[in-house]
CHARMM internal coordinates of N, CA and C (Angstrom, degrees):
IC EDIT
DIST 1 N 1 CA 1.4465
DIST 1 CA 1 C 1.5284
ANGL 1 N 1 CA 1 C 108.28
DIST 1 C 2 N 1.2084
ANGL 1 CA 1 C 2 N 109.92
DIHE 1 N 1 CA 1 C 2 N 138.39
DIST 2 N 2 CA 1.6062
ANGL 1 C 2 N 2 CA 117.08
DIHE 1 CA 1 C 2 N 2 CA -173.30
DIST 2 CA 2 C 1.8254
ANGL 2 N 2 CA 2 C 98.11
DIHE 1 C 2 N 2 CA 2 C -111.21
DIST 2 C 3 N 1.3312
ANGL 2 CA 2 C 3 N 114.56
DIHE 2 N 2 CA 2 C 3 N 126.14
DIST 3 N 3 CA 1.4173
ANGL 2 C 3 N 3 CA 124.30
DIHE 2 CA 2 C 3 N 3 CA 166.08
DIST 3 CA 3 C 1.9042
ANGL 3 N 3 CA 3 C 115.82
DIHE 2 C 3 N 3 CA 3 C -91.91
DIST 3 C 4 N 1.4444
ANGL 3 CA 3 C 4 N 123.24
DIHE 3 N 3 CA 3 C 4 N 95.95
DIST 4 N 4 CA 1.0694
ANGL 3 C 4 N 4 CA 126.12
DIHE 3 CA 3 C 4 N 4 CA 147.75
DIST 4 CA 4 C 1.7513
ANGL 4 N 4 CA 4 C 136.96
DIHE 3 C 4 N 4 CA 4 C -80.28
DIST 4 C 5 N 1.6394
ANGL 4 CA 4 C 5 N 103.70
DIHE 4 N 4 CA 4 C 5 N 142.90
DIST 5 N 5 CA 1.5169
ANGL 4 C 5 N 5 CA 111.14
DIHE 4 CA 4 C 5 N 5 CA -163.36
DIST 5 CA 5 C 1.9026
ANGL 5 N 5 CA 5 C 80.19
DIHE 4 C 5 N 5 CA 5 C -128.77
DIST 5 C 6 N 1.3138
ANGL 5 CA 5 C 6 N 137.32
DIHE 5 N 5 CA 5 C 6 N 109.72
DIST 6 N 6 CA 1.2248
ANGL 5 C 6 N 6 CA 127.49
DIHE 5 CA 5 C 6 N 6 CA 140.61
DIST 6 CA 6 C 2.0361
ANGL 6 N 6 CA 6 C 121.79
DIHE 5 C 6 N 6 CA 6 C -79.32
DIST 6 C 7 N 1.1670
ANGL 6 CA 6 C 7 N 86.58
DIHE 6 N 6 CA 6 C 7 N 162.31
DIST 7 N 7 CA 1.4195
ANGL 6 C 7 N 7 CA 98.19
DIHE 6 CA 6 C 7 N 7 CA -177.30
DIST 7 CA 7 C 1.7497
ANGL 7 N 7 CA 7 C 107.86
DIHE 6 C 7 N 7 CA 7 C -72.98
DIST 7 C 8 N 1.3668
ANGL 7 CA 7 C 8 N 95.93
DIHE 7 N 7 CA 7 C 8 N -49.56
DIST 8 N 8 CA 1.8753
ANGL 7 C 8 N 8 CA 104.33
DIHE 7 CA 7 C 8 N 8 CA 179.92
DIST 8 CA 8 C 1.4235
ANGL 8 N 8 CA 8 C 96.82
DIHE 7 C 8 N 8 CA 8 C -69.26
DIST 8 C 9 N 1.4694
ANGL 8 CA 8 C 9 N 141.61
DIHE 8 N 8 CA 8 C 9 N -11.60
DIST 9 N 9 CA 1.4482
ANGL 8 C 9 N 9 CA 116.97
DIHE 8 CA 8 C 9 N 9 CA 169.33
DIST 9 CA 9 C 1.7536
ANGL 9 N 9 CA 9 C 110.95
DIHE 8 C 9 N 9 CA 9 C -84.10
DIST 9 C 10 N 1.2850
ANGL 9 CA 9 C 10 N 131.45
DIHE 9 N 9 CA 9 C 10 N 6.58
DIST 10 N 10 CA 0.7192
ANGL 9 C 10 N 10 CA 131.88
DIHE 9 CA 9 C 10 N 10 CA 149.37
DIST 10 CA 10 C 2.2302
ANGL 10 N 10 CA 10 C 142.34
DIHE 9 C 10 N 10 CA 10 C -98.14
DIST 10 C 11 N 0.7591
ANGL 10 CA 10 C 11 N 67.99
DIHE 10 N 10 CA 10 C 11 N 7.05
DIST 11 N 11 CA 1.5963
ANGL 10 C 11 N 11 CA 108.60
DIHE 10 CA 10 C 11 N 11 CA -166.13
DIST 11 CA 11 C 1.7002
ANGL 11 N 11 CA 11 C 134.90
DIHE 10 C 11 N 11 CA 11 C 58.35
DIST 11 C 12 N 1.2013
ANGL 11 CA 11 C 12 N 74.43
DIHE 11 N 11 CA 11 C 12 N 67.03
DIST 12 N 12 CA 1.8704
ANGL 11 C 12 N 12 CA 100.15
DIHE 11 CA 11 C 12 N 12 CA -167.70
DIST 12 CA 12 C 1.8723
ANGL 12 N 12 CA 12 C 99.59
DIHE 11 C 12 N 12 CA 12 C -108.21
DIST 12 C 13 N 1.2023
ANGL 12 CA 12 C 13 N 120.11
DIHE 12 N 12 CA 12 C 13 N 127.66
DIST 13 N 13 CA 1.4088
ANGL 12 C 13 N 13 CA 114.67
DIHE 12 CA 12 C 13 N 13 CA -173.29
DIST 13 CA 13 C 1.5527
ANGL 13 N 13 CA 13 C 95.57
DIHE 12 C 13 N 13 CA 13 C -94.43
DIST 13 C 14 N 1.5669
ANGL 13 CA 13 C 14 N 111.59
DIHE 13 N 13 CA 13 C 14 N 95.56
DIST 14 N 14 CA 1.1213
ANGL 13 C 14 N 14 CA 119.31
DIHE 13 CA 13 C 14 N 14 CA 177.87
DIST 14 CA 14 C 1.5099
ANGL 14 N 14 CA 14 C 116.85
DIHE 13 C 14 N 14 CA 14 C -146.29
DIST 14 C 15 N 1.1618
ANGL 14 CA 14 C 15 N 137.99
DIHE 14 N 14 CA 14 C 15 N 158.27
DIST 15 N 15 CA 1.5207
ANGL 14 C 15 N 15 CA 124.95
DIHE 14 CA 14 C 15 N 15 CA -177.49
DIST 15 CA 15 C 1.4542
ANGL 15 N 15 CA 15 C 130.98
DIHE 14 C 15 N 15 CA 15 C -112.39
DIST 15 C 16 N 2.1731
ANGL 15 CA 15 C 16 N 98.88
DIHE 15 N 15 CA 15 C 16 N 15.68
DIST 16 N 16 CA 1.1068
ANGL 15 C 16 N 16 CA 123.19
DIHE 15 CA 15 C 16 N 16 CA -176.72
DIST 16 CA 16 C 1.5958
ANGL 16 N 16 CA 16 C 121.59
DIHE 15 C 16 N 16 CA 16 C -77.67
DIST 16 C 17 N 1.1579
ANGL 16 CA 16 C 17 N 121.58
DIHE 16 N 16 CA 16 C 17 N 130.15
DIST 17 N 17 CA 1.4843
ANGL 16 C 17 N 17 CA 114.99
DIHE 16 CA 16 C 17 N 17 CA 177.40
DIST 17 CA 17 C 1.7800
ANGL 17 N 17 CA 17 C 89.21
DIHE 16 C 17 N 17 CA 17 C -131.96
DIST 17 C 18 N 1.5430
ANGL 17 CA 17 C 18 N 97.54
DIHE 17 N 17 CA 17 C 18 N 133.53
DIST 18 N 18 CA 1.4958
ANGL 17 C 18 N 18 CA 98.17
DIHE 17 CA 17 C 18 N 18 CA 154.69
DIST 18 CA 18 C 1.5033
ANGL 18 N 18 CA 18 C 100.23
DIHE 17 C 18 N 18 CA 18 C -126.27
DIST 18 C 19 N 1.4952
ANGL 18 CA 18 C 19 N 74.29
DIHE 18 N 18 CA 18 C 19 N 142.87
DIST 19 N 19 CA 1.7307
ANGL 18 C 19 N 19 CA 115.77
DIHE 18 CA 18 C 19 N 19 CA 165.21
DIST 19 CA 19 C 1.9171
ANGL 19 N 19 CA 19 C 125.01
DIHE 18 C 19 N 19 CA 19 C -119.40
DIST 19 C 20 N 1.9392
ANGL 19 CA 19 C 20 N 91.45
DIHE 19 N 19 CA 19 C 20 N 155.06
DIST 20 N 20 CA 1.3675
ANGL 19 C 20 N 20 CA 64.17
DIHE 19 CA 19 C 20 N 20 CA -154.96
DIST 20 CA 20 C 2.2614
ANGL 20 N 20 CA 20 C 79.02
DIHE 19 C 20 N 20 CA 20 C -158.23
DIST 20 C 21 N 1.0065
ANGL 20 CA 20 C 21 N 123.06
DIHE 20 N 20 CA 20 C 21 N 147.27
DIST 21 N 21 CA 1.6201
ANGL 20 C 21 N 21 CA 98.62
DIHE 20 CA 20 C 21 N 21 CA 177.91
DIST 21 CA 21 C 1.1219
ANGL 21 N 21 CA 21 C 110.37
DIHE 20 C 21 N 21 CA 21 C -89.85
DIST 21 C 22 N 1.0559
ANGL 21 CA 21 C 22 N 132.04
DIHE 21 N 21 CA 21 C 22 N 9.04
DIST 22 N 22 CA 1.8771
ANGL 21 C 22 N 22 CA 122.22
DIHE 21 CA 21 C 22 N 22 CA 152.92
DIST 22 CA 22 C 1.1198
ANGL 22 N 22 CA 22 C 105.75
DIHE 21 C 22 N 22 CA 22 C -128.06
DIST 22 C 23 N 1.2731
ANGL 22 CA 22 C 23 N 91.71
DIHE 22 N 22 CA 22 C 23 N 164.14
DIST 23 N 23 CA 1.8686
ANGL 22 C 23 N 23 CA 98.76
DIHE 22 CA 22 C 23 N 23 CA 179.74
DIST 23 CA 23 C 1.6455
ANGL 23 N 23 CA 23 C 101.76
DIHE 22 C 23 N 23 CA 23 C -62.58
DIST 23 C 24 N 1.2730
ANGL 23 CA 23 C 24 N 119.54
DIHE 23 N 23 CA 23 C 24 N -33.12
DIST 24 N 24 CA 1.6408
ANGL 23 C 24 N 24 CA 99.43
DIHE 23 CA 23 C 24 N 24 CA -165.54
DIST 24 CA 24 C 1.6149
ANGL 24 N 24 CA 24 C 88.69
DIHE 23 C 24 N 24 CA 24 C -71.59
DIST 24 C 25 N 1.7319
ANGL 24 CA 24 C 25 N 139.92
DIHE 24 N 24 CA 24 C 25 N -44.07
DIST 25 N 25 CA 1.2302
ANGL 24 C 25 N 25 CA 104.45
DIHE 24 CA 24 C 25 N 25 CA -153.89
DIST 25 CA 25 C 1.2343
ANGL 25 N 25 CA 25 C 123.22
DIHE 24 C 25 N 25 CA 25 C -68.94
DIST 25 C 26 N 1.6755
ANGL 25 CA 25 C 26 N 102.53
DIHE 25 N 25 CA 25 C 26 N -21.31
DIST 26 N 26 CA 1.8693
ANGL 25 C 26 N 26 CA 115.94
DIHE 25 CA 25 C 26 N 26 CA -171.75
DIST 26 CA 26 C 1.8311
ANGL 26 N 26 CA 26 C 97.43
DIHE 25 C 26 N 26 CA 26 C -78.75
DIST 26 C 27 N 1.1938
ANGL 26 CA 26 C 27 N 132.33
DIHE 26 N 26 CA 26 C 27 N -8.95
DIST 27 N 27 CA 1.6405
ANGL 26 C 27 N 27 CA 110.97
DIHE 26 CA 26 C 27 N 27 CA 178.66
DIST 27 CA 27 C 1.6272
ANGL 27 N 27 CA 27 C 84.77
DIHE 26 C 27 N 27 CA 27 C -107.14
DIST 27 C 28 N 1.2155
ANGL 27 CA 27 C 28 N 123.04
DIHE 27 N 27 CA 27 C 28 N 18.94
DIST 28 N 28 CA 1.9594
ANGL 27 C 28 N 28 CA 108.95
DIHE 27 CA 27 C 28 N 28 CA 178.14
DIST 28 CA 28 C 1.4137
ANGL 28 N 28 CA 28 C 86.22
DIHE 27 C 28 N 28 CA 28 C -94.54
DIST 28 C 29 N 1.4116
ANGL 28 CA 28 C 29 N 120.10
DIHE 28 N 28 CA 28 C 29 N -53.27
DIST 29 N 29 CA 1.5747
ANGL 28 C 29 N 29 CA 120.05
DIHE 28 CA 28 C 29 N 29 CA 176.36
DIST 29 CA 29 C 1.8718
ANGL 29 N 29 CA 29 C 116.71
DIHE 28 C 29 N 29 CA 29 C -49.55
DIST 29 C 30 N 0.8950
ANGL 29 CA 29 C 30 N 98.80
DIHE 29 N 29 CA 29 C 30 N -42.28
DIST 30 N 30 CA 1.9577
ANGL 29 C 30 N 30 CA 112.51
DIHE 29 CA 29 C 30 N 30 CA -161.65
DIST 30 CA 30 C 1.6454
ANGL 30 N 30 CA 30 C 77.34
DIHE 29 C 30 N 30 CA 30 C -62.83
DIST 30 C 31 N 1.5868
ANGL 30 CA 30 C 31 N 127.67
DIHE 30 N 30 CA 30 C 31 N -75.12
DIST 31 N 31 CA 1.3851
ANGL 30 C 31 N 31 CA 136.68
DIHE 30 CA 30 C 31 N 31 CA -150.74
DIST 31 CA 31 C 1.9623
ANGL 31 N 31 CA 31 C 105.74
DIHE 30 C 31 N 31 CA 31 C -56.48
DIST 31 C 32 N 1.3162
ANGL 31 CA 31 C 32 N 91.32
DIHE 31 N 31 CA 31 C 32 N -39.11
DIST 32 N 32 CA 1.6671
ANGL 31 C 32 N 32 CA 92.09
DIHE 31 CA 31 C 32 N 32 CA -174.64
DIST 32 CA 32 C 1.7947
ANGL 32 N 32 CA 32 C 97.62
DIHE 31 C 32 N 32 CA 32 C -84.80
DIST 32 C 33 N 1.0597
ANGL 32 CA 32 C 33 N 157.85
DIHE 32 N 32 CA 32 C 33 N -8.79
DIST 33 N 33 CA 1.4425
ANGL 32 C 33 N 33 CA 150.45
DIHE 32 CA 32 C 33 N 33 CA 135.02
DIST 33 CA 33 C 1.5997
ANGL 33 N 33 CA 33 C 93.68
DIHE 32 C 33 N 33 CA 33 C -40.35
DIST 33 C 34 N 1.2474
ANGL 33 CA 33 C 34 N 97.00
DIHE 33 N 33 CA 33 C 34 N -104.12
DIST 34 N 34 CA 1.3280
ANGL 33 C 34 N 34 CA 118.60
DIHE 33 CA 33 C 34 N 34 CA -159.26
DIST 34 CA 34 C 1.5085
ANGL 34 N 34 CA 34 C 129.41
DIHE 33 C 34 N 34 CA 34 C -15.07
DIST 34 C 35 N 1.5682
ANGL 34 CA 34 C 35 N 115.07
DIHE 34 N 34 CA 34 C 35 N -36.07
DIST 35 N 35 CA 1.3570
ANGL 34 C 35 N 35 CA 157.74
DIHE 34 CA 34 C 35 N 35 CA 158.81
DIST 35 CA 35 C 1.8067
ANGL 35 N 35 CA 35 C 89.84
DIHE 34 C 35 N 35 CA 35 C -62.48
DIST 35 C 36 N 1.0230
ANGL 35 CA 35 C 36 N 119.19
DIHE 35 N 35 CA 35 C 36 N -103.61
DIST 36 N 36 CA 1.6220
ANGL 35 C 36 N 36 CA 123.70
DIHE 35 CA 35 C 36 N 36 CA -170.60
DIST 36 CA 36 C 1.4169
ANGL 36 N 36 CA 36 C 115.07
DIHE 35 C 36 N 36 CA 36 C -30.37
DIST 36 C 37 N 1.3475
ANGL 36 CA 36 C 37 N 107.36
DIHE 36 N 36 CA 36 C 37 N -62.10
DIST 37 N 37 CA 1.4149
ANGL 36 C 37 N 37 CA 122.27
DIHE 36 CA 36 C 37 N 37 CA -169.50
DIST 37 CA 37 C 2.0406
ANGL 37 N 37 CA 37 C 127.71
DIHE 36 C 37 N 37 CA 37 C -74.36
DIST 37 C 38 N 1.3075
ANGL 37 CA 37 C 38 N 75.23
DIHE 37 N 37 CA 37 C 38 N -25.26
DIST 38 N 38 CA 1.9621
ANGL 37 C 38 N 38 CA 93.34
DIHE 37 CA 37 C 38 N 38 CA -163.65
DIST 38 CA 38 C 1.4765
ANGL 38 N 38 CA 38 C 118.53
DIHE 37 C 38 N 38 CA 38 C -122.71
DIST 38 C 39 N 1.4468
ANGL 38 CA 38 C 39 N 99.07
DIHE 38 N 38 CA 38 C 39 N -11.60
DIST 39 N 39 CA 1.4408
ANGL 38 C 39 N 39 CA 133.18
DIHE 38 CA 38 C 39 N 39 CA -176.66
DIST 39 CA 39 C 1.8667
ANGL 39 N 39 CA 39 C 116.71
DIHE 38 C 39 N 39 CA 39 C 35.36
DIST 39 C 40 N 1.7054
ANGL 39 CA 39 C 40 N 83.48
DIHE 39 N 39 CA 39 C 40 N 52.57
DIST 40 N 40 CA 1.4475
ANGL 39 C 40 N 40 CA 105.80
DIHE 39 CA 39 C 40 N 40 CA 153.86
DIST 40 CA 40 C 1.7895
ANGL 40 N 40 CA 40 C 130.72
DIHE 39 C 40 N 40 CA 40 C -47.01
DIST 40 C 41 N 1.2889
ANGL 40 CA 40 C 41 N 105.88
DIHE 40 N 40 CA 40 C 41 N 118.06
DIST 41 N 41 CA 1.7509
ANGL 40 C 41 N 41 CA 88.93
DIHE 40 CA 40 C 41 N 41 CA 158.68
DIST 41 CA 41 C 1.7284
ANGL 41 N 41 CA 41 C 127.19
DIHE 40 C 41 N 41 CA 41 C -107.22
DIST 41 C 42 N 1.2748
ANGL 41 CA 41 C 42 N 99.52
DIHE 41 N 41 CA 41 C 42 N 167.72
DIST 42 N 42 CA 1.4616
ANGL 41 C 42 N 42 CA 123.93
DIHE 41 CA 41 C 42 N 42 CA -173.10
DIST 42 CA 42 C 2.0402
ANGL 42 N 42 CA 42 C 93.46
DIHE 41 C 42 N 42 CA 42 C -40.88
DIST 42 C 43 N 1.3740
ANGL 42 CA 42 C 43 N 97.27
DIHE 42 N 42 CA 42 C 43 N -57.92
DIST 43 N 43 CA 0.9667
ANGL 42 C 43 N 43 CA 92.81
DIHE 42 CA 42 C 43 N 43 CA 176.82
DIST 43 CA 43 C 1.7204
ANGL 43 N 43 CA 43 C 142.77
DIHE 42 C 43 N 43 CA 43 C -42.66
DIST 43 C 44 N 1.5930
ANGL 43 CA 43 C 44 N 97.86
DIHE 43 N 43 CA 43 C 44 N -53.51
DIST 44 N 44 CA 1.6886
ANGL 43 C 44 N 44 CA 121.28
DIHE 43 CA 43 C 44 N 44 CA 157.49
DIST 44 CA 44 C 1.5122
ANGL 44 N 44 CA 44 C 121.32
DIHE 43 C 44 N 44 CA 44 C -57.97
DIST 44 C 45 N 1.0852
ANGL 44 CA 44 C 45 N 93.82
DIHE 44 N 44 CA 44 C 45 N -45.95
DIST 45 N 45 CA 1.7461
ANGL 44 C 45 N 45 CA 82.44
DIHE 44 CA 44 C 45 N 45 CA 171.77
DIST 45 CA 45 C 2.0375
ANGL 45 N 45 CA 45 C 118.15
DIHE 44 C 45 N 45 CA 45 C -88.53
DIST 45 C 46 N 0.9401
ANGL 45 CA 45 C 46 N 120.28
DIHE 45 N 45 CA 45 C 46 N -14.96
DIST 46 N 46 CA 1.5867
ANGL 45 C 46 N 46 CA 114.68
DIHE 45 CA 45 C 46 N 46 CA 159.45
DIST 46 CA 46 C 1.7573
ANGL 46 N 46 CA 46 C 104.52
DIHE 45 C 46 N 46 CA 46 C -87.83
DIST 46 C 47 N 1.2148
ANGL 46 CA 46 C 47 N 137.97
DIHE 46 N 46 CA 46 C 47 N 34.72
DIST 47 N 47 CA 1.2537
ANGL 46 C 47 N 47 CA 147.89
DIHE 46 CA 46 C 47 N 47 CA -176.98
DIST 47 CA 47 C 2.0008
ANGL 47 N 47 CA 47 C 92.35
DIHE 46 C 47 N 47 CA 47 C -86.90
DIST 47 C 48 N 1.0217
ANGL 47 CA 47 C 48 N 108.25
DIHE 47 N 47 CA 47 C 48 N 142.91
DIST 48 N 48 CA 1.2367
ANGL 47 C 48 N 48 CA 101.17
DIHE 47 CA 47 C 48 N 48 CA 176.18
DIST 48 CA 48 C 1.3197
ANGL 48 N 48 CA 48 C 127.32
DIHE 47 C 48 N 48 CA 48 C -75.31
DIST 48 C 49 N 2.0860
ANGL 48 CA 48 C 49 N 109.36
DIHE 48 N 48 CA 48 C 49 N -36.93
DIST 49 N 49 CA 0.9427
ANGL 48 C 49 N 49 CA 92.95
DIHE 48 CA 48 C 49 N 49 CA -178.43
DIST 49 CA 49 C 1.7258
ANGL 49 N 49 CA 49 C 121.56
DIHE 48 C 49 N 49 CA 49 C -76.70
DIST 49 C 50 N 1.9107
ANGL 49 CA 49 C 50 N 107.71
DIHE 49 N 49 CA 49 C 50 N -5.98
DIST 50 N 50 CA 1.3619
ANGL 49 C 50 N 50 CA 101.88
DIHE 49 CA 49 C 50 N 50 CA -174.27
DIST 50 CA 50 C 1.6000
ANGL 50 N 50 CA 50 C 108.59
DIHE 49 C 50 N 50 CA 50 C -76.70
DIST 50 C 51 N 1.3977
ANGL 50 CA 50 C 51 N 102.22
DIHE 50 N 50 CA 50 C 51 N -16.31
DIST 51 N 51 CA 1.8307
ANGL 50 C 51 N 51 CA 91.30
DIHE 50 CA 50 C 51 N 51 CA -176.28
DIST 51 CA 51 C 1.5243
ANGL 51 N 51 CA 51 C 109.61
DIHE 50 C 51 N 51 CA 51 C -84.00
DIST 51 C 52 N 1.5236
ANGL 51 CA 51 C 52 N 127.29
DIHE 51 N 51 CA 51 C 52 N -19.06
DIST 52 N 52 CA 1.5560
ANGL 51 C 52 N 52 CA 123.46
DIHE 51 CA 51 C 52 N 52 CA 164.11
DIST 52 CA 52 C 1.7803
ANGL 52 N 52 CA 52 C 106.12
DIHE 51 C 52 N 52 CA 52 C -64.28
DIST 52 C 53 N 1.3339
ANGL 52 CA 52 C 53 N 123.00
DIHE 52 N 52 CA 52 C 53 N -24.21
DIST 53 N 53 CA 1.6078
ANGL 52 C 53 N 53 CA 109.94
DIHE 52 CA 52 C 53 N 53 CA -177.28
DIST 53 CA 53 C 1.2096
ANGL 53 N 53 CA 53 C 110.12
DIHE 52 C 53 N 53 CA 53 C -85.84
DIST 53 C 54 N 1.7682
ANGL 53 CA 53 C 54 N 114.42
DIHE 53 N 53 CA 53 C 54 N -19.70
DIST 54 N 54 CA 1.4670
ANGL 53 C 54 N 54 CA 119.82
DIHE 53 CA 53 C 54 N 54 CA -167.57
DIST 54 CA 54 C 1.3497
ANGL 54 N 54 CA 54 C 104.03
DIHE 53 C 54 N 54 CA 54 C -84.86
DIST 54 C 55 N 1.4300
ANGL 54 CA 54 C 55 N 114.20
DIHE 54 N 54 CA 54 C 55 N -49.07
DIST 55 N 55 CA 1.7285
ANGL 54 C 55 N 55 CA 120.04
DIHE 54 CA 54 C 55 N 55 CA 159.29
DIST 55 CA 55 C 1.5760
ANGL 55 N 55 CA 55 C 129.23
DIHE 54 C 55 N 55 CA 55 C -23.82
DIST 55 C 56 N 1.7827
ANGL 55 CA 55 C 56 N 88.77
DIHE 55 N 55 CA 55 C 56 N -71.22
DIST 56 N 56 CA 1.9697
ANGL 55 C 56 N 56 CA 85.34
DIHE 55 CA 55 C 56 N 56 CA 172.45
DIST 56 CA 56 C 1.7808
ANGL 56 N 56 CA 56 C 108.47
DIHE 55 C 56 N 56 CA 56 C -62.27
DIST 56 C 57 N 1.2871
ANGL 56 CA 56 C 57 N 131.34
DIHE 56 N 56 CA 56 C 57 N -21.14
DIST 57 N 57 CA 1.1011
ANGL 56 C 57 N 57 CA 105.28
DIHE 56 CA 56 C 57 N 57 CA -156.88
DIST 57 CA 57 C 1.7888
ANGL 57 N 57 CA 57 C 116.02
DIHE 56 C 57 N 57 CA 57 C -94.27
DIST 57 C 58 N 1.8249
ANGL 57 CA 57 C 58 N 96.71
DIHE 57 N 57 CA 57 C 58 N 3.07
DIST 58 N 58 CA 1.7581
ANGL 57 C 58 N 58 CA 89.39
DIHE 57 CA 57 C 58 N 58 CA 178.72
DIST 58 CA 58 C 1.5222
ANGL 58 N 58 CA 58 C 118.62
DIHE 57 C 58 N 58 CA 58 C -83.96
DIST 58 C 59 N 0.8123
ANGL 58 CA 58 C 59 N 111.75
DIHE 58 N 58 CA 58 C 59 N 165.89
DIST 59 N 59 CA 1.7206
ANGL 58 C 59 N 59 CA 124.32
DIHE 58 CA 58 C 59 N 59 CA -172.96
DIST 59 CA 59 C 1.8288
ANGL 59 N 59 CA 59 C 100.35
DIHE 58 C 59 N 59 CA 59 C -111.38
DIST 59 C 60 N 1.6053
ANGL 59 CA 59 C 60 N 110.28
DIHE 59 N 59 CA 59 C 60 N 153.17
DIST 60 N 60 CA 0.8410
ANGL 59 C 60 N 60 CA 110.50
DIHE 59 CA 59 C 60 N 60 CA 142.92
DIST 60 CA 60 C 1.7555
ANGL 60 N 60 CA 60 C 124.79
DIHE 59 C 60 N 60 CA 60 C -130.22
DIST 60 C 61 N 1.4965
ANGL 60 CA 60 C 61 N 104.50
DIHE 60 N 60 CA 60 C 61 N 146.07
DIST 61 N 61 CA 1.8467
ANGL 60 C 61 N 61 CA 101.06
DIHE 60 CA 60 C 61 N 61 CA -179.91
DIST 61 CA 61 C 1.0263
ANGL 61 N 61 CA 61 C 89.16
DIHE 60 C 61 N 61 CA 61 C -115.15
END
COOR INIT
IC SEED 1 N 1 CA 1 C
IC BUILD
């Protein structure tokens, strides 16, 4: 099973999706974007309400 997190399922106009086969490797990818790219902090992303939007928004295939 493959766990995807895109950026546009959160509503970020971006064309990034990480994937990853467990949830820890696909949010190791999501956290190191998000941080680099969007210039997220540690803080914002352990935010509660961002980890309930980040939650509904992964997929699994």
């Amino acid at each position: 099973m493959t766990y995807k997190l895109a950026c546009a399922d959160v509503g970020v106009a971006c064309p990034f999706v990480a994937e990853g086969e467990t949830m820890d490797e696909m949010m190791e990818a999501a956290v190191k974007h998000v941080k680099a790219e969007h210039g997220y902090t540690d803080e914002q992303i352990n935010d509660p309400a961002t980890q309930k939007e980040i939650k509904a928004a992964i997929k699994q295939e």
